[in-house]
VEXDREN-2710 file (C-alpha; in Angstrom, 1 decimal):
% VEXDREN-2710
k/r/px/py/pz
1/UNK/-12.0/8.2/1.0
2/UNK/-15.0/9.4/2.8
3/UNK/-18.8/8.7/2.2
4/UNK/-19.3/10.9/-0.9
5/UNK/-16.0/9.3/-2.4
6/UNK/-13.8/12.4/-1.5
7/UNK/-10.0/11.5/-0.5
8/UNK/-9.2/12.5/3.3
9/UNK/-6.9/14.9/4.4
10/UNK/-5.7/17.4/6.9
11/UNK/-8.5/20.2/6.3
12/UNK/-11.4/17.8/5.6
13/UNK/-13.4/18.5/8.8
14/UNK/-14.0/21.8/8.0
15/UNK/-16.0/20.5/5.1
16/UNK/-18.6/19.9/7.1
17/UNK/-20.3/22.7/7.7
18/UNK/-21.4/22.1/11.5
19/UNK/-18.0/21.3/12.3
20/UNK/-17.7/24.7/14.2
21/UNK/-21.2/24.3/15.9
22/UNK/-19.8/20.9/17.2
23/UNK/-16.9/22.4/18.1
24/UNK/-18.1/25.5/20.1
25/UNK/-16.8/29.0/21.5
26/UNK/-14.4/27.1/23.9
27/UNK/-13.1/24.7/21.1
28/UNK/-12.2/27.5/19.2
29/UNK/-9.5/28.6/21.2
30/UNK/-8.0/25.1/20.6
31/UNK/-3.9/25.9/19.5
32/UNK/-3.2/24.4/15.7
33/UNK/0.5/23.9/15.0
34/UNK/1.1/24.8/12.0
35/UNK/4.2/22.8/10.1
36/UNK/5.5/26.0/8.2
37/UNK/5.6/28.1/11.7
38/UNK/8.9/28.3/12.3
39/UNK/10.1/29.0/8.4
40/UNK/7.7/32.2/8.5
41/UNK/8.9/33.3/12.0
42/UNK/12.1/33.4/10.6
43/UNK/11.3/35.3/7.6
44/UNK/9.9/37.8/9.7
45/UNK/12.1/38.2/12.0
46/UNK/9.6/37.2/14.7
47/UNK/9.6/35.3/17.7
48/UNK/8.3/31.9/17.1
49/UNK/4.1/31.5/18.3
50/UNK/4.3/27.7/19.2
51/UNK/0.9/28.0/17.5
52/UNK/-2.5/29.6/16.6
53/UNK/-6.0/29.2/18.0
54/UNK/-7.9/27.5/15.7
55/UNK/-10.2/30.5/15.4
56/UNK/-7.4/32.4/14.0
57/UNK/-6.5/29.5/11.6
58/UNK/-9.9/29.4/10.4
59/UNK/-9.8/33.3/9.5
60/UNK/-6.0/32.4/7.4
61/UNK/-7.6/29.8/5.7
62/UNK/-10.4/31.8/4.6
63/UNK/-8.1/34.9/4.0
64/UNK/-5.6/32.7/2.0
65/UNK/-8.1/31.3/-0.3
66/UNK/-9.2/34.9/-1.2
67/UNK/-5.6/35.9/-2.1
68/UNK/-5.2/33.1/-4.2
69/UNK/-8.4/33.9/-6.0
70/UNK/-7.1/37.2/-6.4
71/UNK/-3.9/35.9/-8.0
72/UNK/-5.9/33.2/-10.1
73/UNK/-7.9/36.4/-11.4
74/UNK/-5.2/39.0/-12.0
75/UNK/-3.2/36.4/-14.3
76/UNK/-6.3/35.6/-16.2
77/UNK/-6.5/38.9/-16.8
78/UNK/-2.6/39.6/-18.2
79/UNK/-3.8/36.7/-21.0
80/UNK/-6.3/38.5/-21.7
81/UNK/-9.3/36.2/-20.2
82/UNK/-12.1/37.4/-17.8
83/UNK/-12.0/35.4/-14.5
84/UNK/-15.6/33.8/-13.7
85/UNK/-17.3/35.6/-10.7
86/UNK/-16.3/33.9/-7.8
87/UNK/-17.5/36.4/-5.2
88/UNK/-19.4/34.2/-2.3
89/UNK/-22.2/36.8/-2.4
90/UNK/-23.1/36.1/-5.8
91/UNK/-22.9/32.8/-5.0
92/UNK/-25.1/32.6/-2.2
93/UNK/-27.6/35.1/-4.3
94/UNK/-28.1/32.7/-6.7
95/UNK/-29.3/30.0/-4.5
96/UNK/-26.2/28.0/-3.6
97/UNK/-26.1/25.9/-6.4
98/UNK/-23.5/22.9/-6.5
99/UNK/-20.6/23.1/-8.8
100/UNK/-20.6/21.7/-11.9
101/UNK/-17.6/20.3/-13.3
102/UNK/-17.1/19.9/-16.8
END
């Protein structure tokens, strides 16, 4: 657990949002292994990248997380529900506010 009572894990530095200040241009270009590499080589039919810059995993992470959204959304949708608005734009327009968890 860290200070604010949050369990650890893999993705928790970027968290903290002066984790890519700290890290800097050069740092970006630092290669993340990622465990599932080879599996999705293979299903493409691609040669294996022993790894991705951790500027390009930063970009997947972000990109994945809007996909899932998107999924998230479209099945809410099929039951008949309207997703909340979710869009980061909205969220920053209203002032950043913390989540509220009910």
């Amino acid at each position: 657990m860290n200070a604010n009572g949050e369990k650890e894990g893999p993705w928790t530095p970027f968290r903290n949002s002066t984790y890519l200040a700290v890290v800097g241009p050069e740092g970006l270009g630092v290669q993340v292994t990622l465990p599932w590499g080879d599996r999705l080589a293979e299903a493409l039919g691609a040669p294996r990248a022993s790894a991705l810059g951790l500027a390009d995993t930063v970009v997947h992470v972000a990109f994945h997380s809007t996909h899932h959204r998107g999924q998230v959304a479209a099945r809410m949708r099929s039951l008949g529900v309207e997703p909340p608005l979710v869009d980061y734009v909205a969220w920053a327009l209203a002032g950043k506010p913390l989540a509220t968890w009910a």
